[in-house]
Every structure is written in C-alpha cells, then in structure tokens.
N, C-alpha and C positions, 0 to 999 in steps of 0.2 A: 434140190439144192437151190436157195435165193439165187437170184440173177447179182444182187448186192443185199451189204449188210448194212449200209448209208440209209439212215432212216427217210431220207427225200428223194430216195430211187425206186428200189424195188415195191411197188405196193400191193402185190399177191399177198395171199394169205400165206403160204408158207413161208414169205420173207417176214411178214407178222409175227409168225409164231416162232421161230428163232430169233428173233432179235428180242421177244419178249423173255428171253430164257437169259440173255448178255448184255442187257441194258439194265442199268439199275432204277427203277423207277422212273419218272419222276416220284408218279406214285400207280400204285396200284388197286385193282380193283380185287376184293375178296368179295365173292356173292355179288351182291349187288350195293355193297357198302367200301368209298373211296376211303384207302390208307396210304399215310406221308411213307416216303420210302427216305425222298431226297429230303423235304420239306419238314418243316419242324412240328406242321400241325396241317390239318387240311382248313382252309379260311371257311371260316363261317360267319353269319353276324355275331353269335354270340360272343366268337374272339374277336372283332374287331378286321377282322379280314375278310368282310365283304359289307359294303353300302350301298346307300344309293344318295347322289349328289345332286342339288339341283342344278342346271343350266341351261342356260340362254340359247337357244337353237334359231335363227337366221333363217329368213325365206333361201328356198332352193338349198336348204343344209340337208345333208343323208339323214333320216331318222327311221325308227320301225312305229309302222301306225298303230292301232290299237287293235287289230287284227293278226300280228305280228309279224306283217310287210315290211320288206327293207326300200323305204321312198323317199321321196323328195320333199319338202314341205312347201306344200300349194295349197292353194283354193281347193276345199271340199275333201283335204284328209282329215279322218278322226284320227285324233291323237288322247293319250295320255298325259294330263297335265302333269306338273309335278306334284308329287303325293298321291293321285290317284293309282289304286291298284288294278282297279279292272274295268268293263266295257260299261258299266250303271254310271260311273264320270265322268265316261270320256266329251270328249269336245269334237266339234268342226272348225277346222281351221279356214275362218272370213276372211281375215282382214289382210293385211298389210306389216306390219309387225313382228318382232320378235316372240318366242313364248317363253315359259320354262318348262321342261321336264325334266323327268330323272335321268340319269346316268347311272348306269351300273358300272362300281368300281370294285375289283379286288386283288387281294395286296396275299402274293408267296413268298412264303421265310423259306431260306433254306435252312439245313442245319448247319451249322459249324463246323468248320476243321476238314469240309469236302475236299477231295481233289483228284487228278484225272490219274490215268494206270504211269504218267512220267513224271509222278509227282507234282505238278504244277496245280495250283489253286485252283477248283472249280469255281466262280462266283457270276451272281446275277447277269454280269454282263454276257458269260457264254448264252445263256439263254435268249437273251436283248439278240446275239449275234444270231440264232438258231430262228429268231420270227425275223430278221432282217432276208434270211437266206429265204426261207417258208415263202414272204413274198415276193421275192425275186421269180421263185417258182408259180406263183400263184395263175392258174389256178388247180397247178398240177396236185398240191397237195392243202388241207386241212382251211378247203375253199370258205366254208360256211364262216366259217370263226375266223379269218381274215375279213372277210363283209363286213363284219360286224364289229373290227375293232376300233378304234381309234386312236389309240397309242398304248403302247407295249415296251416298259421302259425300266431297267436299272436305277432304282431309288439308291441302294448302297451295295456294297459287297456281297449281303446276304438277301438283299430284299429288291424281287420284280413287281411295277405297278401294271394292272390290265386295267384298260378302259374300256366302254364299250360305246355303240352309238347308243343318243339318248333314245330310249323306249325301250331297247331291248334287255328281255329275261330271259334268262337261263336255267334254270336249278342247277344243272352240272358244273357248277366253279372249278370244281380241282378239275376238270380238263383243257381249262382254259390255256394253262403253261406251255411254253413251248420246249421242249426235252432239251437241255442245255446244248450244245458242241461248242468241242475246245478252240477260240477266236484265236489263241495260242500258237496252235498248229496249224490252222484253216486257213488262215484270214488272207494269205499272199495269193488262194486260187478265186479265181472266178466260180459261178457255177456250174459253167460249164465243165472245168475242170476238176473239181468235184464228184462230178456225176462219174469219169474216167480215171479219177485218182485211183493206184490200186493200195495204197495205204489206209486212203480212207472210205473204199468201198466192201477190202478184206480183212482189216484189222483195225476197226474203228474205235 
C-alpha cells in the first residue's frame, strides 16, 4: 500500500503504479508512443506546439553547451548558435558579449469543459500551481526538468506555456507538463502541509 497518494510524496514504484490507475493523465503513454488524455493534442511542430525561439543569452546566463551540459556562459563553452542543430556549428564562446541561441518552447492545450471530482473548473493555472509546488520541493521530485526550465506559465484558461534554457533539447515534450492539482482546494497549505494533509494524501 502507497505511503501516499499525493503525487510529490510517495515516490516508490508501487505508489507509481496506483496512482497511475486514479490520475487521469495528463497524458499517457501506449507502447512507446505519448497520447492527450487531459490535453487536446500532444504538441508537436507540426501543430504549432513546439518551437524553437531565438534569444539573447548574457554572460554568466544558465544555458546547456553543445555537449548537452547545463552551464554558465564563459570563456571557452561550445555552444549552439541559434539555428544551428548539431556539434559540425557549434561555436566557442571568446568574447565578451551577448549571443543568440535557440530556446525550446512548448505550448499544452487542454481540453475543454475539464473539471476536478467537486465540480470546480480544472484550468491551466492548476497546473502553473502543480510546478510552483514541484519547485518548492525541488529537488525532491521531477529534478532534471526543473534545471532546465525557465518559465512555466498559464497563457489562458486552457493553455500552459514551457520554456526551456537556451540549448536545451528534448524529444520527450508531452512530458514536460506538470499534472495539474486543484489551487482551489490546495492553495491555503503550505508544503509542508500538504505532504501531512490526509485529504490530500488519501483522497486526492
């Protein structure tokens, strides 16, 4: 039996495997190919829900080199300009100045008309709230991909934006989301409390 069913507590595999049976997606994985449970579509480039943006990256900014290191921009990192794909591009960082690279950005719809088991509207921001907690905890839970973000944020009711540092690539997008929780019911505990709520440790 899980210790909890609070998806930022328990992280045994058997608290895993029950909560994957009572959670409703976000989304799931069949095989080895990701499907929208919650979401209206899984982002891809070809829909428009996943890019790459160029920006202006600042000495001493967080970036991933072209090795796929999460670093600092100094003298003597290779980086990824912006546009370039792979290691036959890349650059040394000499100078003094600013660069540009890419930014990996992508954008989850949900679907319409969600909402939680009390009837209240699921929307973008429970999720906004779910990586707000995520790093609270960090780096107890879903460490790699907090490193690596840079903002995680409620564009509208139905739509979360993910940024990432510039350089970094993924292929995995749809794991990017953070599983929504209700800011509804949540929002008055701390984390700490949370972690001891038994509402929201046994009947989440």
């Amino acid at each position: 039996e899980p210790g909890s069913l609070f998806i930022y507590s328990d992280q045994s595999q058997a608290a895993r495997n029950v909560r994957e049976a009572i959670y409703d997606g976000p989304v799931d994985m069949l095989g080895f190919q990701a499907a929208p449970v919650i979401l209206s579509e899984i982002p891809d480039q070809a829909n428009g829900g996943v890019a790459f943006e160029s920006v202006t990256v600042a000495p001493g900014t967080s970036m991933v080199d072209s090795q796929g290191g999460l670093v600092s921009l100094e003298q003597g990192v290779q980086y990824l300009p912006a546009g370039c794909r792979e290691t036959g591009c890349a650059q040394i960082y000499e100078g003094e100045d600013s660069i540009q690279m890419d930014q990996l950005v992508v954008q989850f719809r949900l679907r319409p008309g969600l909402q939680w088991s009390d009837g209240a509207p699921l929307t973008a921001d429970d999720s906004q709230y779910s990586y707000e907690i995520a790093r609270q905890m960090y780096p107890r839970v879903r460490q790699n991909l907090i490193i690596h973000t840079t903002l995680y944020q409620a564009q509208d009711a139905e739509t979360i934006v993910w940024r990432g540092v510039p350089g970094y690539r993924d292929p995995a997008h749809a794991t990017f989301i953070f599983q929504p929780l209700p800011r509804h019911a949540w929002d008055s505990f701390s984390v700490e409390e949370l972690l001891v709520n038994e509402n929201v440790n046994l009947t989440p």
